[in-house]
C-alpha positions in Angstrom: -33.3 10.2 2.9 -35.6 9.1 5.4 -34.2 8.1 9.4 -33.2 5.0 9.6 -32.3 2.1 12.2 -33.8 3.9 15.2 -33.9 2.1 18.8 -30.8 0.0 18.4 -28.7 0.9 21.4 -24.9 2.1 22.2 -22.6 -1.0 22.7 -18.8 0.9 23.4 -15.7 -0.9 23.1 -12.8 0.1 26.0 -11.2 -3.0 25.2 -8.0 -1.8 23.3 -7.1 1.5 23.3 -8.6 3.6 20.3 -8.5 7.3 19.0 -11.6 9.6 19.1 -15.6 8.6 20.5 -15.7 5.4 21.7 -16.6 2.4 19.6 -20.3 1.5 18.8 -20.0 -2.1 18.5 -23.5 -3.3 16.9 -22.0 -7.3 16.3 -18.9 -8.6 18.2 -18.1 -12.1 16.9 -16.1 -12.9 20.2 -12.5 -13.9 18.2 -9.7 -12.4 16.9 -7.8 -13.9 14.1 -4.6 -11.8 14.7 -2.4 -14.0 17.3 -2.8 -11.6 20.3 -1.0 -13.7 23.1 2.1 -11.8 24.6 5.0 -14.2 23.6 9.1 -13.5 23.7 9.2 -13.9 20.1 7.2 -11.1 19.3 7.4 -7.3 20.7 4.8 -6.0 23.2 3.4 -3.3 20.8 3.1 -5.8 17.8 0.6 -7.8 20.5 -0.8 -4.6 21.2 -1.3 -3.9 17.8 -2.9 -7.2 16.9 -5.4 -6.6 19.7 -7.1 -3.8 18.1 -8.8 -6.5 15.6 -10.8 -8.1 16.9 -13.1 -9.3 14.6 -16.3 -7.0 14.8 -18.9 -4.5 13.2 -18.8 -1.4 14.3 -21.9 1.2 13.9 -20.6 4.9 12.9 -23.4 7.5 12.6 -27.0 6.6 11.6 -26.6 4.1 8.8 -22.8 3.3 8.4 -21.5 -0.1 9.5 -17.9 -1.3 9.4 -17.0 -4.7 9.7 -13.3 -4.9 11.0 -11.4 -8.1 11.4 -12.8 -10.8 9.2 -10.2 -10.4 7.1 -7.0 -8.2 6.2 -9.5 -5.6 4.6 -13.2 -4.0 6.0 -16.3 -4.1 4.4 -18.4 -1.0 5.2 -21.9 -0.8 4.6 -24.0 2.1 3.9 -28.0 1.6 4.6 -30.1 3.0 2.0 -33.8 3.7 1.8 -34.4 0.8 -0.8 -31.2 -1.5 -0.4 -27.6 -1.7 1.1 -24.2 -0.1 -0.6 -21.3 -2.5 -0.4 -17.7 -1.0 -0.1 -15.0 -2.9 -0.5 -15.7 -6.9 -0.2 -12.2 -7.9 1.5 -9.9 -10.9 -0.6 -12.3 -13.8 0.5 -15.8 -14.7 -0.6 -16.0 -16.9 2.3 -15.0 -13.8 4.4 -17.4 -11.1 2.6 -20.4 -13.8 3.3 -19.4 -14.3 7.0 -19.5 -10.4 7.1 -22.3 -10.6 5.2 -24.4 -12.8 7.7 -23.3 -11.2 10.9 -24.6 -7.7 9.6 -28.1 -8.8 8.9 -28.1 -10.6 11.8 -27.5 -6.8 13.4 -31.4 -6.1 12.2 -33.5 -8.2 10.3 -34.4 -5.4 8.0 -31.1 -5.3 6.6 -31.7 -8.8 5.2 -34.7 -7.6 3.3 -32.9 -4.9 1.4 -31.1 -5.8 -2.1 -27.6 -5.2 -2.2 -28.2 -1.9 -4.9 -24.1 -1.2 -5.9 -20.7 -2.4 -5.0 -17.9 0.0 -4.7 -14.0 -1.3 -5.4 -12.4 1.6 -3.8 -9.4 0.5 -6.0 -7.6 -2.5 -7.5 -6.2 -4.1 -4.8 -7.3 -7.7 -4.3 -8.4 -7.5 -1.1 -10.6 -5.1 -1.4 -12.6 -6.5 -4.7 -11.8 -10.4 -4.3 -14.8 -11.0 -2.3 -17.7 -9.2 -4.6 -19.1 -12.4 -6.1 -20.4 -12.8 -2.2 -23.0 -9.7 -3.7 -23.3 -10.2 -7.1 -23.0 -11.8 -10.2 -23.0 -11.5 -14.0 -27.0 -12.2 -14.0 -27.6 -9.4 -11.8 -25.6 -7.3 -13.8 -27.1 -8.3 -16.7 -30.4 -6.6 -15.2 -29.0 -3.6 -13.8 -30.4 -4.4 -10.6 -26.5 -3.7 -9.2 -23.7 -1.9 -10.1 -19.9 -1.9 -9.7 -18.7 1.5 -9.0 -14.8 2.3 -9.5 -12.2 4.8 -10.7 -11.7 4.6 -14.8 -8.1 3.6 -14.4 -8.6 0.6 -12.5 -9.2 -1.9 -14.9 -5.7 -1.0 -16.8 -3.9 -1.7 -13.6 -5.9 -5.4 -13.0 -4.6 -6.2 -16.5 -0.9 -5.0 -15.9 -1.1 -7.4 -12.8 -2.8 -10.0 -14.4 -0.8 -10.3 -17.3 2.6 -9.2 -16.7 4.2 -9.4 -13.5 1.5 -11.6 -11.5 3.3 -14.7 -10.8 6.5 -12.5 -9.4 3.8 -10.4 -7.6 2.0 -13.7 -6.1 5.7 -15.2 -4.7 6.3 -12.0 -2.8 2.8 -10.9 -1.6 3.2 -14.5 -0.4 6.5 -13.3 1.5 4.4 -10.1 2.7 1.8 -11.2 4.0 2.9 -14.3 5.8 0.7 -17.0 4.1 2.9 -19.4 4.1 3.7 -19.5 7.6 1.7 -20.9 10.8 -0.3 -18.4 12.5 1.6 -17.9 16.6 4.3 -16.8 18.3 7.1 -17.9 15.6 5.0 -17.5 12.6 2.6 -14.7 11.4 1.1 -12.4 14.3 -1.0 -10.2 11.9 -1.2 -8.4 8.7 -0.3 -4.9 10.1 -3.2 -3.1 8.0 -5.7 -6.6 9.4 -5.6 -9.8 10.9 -4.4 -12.2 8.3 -4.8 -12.5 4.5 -7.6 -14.5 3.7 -5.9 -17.7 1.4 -8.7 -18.8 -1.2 -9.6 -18.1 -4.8 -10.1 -14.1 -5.2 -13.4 -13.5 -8.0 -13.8 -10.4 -9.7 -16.5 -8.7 -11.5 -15.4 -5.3 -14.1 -17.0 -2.4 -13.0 -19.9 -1.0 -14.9 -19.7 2.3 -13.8 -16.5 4.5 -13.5 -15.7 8.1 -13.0 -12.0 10.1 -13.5 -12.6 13.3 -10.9 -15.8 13.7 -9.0 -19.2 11.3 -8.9 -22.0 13.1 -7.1 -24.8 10.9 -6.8 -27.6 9.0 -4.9 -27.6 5.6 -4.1 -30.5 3.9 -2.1 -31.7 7.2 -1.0 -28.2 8.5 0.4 -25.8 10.8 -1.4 -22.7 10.1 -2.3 -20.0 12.8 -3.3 -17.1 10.2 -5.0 -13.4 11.8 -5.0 -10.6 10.6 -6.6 -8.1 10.1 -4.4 -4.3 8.9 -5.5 -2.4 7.9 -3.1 -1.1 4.3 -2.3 -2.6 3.4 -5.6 -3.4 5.1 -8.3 -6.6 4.3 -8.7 -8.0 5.4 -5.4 -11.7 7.2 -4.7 -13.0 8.2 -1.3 -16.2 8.8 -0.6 -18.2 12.0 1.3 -21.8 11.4 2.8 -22.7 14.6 3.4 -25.7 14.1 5.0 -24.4 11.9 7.6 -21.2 13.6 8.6 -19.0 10.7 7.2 -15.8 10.3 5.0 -15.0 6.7 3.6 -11.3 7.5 3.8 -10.5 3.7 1.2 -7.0 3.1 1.9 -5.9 6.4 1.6 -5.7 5.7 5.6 -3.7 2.5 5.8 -5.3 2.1 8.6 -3.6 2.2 12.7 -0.1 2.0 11.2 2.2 4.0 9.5 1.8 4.0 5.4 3.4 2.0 3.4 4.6 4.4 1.1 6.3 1.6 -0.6 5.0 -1.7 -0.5 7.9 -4.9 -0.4 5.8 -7.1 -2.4 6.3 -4.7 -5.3 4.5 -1.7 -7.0 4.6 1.2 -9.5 5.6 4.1 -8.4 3.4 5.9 -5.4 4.0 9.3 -5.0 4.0 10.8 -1.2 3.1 13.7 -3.0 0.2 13.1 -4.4 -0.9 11.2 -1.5 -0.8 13.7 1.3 -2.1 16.4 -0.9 -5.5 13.6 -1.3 -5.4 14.0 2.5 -5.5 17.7 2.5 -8.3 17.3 0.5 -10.2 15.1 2.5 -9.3 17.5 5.3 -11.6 20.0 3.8 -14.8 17.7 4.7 -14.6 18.6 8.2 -16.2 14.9 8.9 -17.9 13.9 12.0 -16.7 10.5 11.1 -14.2 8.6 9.3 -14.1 4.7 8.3 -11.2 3.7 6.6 -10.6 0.0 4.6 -8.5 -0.9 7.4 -8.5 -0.9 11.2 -11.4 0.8 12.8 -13.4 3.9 12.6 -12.8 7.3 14.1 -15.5 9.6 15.4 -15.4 13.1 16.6 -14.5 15.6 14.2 -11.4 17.1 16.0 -10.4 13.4 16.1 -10.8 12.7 12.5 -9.0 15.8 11.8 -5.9 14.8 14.2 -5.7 11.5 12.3 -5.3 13.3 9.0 -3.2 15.9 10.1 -0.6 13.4 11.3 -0.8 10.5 8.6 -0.1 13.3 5.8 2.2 14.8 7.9 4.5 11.5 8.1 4.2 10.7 4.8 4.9 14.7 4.0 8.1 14.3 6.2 9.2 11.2 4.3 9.2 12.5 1.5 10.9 15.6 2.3 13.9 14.4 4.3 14.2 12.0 1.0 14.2 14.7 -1.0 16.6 16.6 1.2 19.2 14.1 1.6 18.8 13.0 -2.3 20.4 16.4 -3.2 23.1 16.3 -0.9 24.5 13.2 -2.8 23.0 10.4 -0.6 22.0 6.8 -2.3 19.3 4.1 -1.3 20.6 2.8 1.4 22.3 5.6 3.2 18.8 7.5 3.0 17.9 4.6 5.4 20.4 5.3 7.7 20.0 8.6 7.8 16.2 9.1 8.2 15.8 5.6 10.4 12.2 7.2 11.8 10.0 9.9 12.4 10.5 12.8 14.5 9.0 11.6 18.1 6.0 13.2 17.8 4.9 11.7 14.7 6.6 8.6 16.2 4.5 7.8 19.6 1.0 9.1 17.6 -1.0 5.6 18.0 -1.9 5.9 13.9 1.8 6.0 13.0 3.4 2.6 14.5 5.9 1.1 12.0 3.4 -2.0 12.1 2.7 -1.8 8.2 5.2 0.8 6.2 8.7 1.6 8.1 10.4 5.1 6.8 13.6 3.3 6.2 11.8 1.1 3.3 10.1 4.0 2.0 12.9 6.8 1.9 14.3 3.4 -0.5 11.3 4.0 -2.8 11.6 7.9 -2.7 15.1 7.5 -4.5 14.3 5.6 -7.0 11.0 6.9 -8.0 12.3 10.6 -8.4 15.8 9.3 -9.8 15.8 5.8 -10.7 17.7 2.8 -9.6 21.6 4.3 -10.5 23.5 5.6 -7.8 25.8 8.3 -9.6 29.0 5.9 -9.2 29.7 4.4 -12.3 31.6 1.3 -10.5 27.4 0.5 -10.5 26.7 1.0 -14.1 28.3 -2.8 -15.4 29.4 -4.1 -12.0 30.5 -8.1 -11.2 27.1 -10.5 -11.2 26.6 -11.5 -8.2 27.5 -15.0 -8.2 31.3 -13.5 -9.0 31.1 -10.7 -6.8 30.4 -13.1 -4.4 33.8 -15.8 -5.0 36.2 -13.2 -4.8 34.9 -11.6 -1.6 34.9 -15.0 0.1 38.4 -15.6 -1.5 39.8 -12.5 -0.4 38.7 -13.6 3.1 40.5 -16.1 3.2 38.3 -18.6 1.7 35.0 -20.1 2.6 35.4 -21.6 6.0 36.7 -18.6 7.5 33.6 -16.5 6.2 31.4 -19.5 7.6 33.7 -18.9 11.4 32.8 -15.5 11.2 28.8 -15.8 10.9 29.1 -18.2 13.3 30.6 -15.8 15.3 28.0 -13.3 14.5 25.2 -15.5 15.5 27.1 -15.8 19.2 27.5 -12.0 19.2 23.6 -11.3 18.4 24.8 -9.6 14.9 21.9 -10.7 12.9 22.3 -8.7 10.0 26.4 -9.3 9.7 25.7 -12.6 10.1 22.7 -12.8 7.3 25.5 -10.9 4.9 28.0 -13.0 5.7 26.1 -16.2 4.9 24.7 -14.7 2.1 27.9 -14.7 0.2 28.5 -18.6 0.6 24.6 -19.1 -0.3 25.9 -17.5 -3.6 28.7 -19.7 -3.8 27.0 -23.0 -3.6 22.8 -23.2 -3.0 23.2 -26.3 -2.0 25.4 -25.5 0.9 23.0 -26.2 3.6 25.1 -25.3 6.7 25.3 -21.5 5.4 21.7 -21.8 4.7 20.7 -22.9 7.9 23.1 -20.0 9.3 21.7 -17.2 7.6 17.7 -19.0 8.5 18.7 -18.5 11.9 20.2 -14.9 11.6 17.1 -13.9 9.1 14.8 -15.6 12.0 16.0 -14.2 15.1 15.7 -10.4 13.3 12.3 -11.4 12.8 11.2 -11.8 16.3 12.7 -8.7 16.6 11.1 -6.3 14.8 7.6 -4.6 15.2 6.8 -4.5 11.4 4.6 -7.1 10.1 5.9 -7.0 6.3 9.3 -7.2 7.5 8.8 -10.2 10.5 7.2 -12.2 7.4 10.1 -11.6 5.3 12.4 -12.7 7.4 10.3 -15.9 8.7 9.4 -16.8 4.8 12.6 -16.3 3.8 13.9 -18.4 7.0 11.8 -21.4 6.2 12.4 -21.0 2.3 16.4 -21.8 3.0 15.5 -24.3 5.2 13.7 -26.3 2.2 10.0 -25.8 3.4 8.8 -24.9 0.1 11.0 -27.0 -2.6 8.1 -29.2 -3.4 5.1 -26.5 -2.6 2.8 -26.2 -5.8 3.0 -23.0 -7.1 0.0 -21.5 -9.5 1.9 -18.4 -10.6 -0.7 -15.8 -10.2 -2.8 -16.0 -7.5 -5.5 -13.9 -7.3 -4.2 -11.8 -9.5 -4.6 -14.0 -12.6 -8.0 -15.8 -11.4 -10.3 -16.6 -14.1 -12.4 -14.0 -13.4 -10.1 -11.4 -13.9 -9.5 -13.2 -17.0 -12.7 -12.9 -18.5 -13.0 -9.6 -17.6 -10.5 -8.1 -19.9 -10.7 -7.2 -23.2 -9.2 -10.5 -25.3 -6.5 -8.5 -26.9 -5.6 -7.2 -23.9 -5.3 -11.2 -22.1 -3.0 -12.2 -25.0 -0.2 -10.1 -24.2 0.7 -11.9 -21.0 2.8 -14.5 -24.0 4.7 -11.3 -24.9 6.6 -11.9 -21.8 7.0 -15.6 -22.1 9.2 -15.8 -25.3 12.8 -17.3 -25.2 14.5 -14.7 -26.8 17.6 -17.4 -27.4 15.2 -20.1 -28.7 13.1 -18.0 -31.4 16.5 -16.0 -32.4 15.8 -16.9 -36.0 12.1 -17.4 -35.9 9.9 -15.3 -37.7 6.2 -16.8 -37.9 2.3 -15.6 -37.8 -0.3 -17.8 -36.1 -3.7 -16.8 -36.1 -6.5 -17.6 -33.7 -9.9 -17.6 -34.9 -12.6 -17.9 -31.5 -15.4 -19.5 -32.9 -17.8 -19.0 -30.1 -17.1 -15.3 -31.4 -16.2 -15.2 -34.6 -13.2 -13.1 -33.8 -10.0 -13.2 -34.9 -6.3 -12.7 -33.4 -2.8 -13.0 -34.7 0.3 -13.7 -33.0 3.2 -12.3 -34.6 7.0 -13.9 -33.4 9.6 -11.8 -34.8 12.9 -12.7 -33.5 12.7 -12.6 -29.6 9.4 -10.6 -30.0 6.1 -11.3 -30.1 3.5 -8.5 -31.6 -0.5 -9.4 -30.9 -2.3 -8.1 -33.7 -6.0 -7.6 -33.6 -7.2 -8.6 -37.1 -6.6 -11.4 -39.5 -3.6 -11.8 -41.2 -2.8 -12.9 -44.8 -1.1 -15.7 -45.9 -0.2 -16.9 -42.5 1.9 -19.5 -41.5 -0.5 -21.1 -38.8 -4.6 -20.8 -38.1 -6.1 -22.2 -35.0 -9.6 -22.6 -34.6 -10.8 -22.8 -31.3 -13.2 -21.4 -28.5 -12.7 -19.2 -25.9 -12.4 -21.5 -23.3 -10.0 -23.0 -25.1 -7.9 -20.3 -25.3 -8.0 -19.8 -21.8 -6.7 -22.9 -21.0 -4.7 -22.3 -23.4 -2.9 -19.0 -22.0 -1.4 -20.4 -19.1 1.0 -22.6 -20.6 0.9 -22.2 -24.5 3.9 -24.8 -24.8 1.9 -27.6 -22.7 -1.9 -26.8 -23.6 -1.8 -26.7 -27.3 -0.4 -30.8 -27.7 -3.3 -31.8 -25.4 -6.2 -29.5 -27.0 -5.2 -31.0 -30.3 -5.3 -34.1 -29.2 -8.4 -33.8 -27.7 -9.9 -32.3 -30.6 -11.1 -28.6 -28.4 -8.7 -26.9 -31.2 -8.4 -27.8 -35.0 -4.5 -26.5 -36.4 -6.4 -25.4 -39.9 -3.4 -23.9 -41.4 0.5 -24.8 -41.3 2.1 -28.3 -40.1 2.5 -29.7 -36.7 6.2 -29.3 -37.2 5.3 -25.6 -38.1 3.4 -25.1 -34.8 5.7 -27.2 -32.3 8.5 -24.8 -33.4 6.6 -22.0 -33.0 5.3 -22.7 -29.2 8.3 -24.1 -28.7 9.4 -20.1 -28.3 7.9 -20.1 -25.3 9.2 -20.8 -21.3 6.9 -23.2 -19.6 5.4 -22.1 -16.8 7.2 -22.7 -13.4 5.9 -25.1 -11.0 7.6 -23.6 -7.7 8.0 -21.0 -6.0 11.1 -18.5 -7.4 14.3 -18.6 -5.1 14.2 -15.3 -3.4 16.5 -15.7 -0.6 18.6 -19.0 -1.3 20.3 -17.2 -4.3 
């Protein structure tokens, strides 16, 4: 590895108050896209937090840049001898090409250096959404660049894709704020970045994966590739030894507690596993440290307070969880009883509650060790809600008193009572927009009120959902999640099983039919197999079935996101030929299938 980028000076940052060496900052943009102005509707330390991204690259060590800001995720590069690594590429190609620009505007020579790999540090949109900003399929093709990643990524991008993306997309939505205006009542930042950028995510697969330990050199730098589960599964850091740096992914969540569970939704994630990855990154001894989110630490003593404290939250979590679990307690009074960390842990500036909160993830703790029952069996078949609901309100005396009592809660200040209390007559009657509006404003004023960025969003989305902001607002169903790319980058048989979860199991009760796809453009055949509320995907031919399609893969595409609606059209238009069975034959059978949903799910007026 020969030196590199000598004669480009020092620029610290003092600006907002940081851990470690002071910043190196070799591009400042001069903007910040978090909302950074102190206002009464948002706590001091969630402005504090929100000026700590400001949107700039920082310089760590000799060939290490970090761009921070830009988006809700960094993009680091690491300068090679012959081209430029790429880790991470944030949500946003607009963002990643932004990010892009500004760093060879840094030094001219980075411009004239090939972009030689791209690293997804795991699956997480935002951190591979933005790659088609540095590749493409052509350069692939050539093996001019390549995607690095963990081998079990891809099986989580097609559980997301095809599965649970359009539940995932409504409440990363909710999460992350993106449907609310940016200021004082709206969305201040991300917690782990600015804002999420809102645009089409792409995605290329990777084209070379590892499952432990990747040592290897990449543009004349070497790379020592960990695996590293933590707050996904999937996770790799990476070690330069040479420089002195650890590329800590989002094992660090960046300047903000963990989120050891994550609202929108998630498997499992294991404190367990996750602070034992930080022990082992502990063992590097690094000089420096760039995480995917918030901005870089230097100093080794530093780096290794950082560590020492993240895993010991996260450790502490887990064990109070545990601790309390065996002494009987459930979900919720685990939140009560372990409402924070110890003070200490509390007041360290890399542990604010801006991101994860302890009493969401002692939650997550429960139910991943013992599942969602409680041990009473009143919760094994209880009353729906919707019942549950009518006979509280009736044995209080009926509706209008319940509706005099919030009210009286919103005087008082009682938020939450006041929330509950109009949540039962939401359950009544969705259409009762007085109790809506009363639990908006109750859901509302707890979101001014609280310091954690998932939680102010949920609140404020949830606020503006009751209120009827988003009864006619389109609704894809997957977002980034389900793009095209991500698509086309799965295995066929794989994309097919997202209409497993899309049969009407009352509708095809007594229906019991084969169709078979035959993709033209590659002579492959599929066959879809409805058995009675089921629906097998089959990766062959099958005899004597009752329908054939012939059709392109394009086609079936198009097809796949609304089998119900699609097929009619394609027909009609001659892009698919119905080569075995009836019309009558095929309309029943697709007829098994929900259409897809045009709005957002309820999540709070329900």
């Amino acid at each position: 590895m020969t030196p590199c980028c000598a004669g480009l000076s020092r620029q610290p940052a003092f600006d907002a108050p940081h851990i470690g060496e002071p910043l190196d900052v070799a591009f400042d943009a001069g903007v910040n896209l978090a909302f950074a102005i102190a206002a009464p509707t948002v706590p001091p330390r969630l402005t504090e937090h929100s000026r700590r991204m400001a949107q700039r690259i920082y310089r760590v060590a000799e060939r290490v840049y970090c761009a921070v800001g830009y988006a809700i995720a960094n993009i680091i590069f690491v300068v090679g001898d012959d081209g430029v690594v790429v880790i991470d590429t944030t949500e946003a190609v607009s963002a990643a090409k932004r990010i892009y620009e500004d760093f060879c505007a840094i030094d001219p020579r980075h411009a004239q250096l090939p972009v030689r790999a791209v690293v997804y540090t795991h699956n997480h949109t935002d951190h591979t959404g933005g790659v088609r900003a540095f590749a493409d399929e052509a350069q692939i093709a050539a093996g001019s660049v390549e995607i690095i990643a963990h081998s079990s990524l891809m099986e989580t991008v097609i559980n997301n894709a095809n599965l649970v993306a359009p539940i995932l997309a409504a409440r990363s939505a909710y999460s992350f704020g993106t449907l609310l205006p940016a200021g004082a009542t709206g969305k201040v930042n991300a917690g782990i970045g600015p804002v999420l950028i809102a645009e089409a995510a792409s995605f290329l697969a990777p084209t070379r994966v590892f499952d432990d330990t990747l040592d290897i050199v990449l543009a004349g730098v070497r790379f020592e590739f960990r695996y590293a589960p933590s707050e996904a599964d999937d996770e790799i850091v990476m070690w330069l030894p040479d420089l002195g740096v650890l590329l800590s992914a989002e094992v660090i969540q960046g300047e903000c507690l963990a989120n050891v569970h994550t609202l929108r939704g998630t498997r499992y994630r294991d404190p367990v596993r996750w602070y034992r990855t930080i022990d082992m990154m502990r063992e590097f001894h690094a000089a420096h440290m760039v995480p995917a989110h918030g901005r870089p630490v230097s100093g080794e003593a530093a780096v290794a307070d950082v560590l020492s404290v993240y895993r010991d939250a996260i450790q502490f979590i887990h064990d109070q969880a545990i601790r309390y679990m065996n002494r009987g307690l459930t979900q919720d009074e685990l939140a009560d009883a372990i409402p924070s960390l110890p003070p200490h842990l509390a007041q360290h500036a890399w542990l604010g509650e801006y991101y994860g909160t302890v009493k969401h993830s002692v939650r997550q703790v429960y139910t991943g060790q013992l599942g969602w029952f409680d041990g009473d069996p009143a919760s094994l078949d209880p009353l729906s809600r919707g019942e549950r609901a009518r006979r509280t309100v009736d044995m209080m005396n009926g509706t209008e008193a319940v509706r005099a009592a919030a009210r009286v809660a919103l005087g008082d200040g009682d938020w939450r009572w006041a929330a509950e209390l109009a949540t039962l007559l939401v359950r009544l009657d969705t259409t009762d927009n007085d109790a809506r509006t009363i639990k908006a404003e109750a859901l509302r004023e707890l979101g001014y009120r609280t310091e954690n960025t998932n939680w102010r969003n949920w609140y404020l989305s949830a606020a503006r959902e009751l209120e009827h902001a988003y009864d006619e607002l389109p609704f894809a169903g997957g977002g980034g999640l389900a793009s095209m790319d991500v698509m086309r980058a799965q295995p066929l048989g794989n994309v097919l099983q997202r209409l497993c979860v899309c049969v009407d199991p009352v509708v095809s009760a007594d229906v019991h039919m084969t169709l078979v796809l035959w993709l033209t453009d590659r002579d492959a055949t599929f066959t879809l197999e409805l058995r009675k509320g089921v629906l097998q995907v089959h990766e062959r031919p099958w005899p004597n079935a009752h329908l054939q399609l012939a059709l392109n893969t394009a086609a079936l595409y198009t097809m796949l996101r609304d089998i119900a609606g699609q097929i009619p059209e394609l027909l009609q238009e001659g892009t698919v030929l119905l080569e075995r069975g009836t019309p009558d034959q095929l309309r029943t059978f697709i007829g098994c299938f929900d259409r897809p949903s045009r709005r957002l799910p309820a999540l709070a007026a329900r």
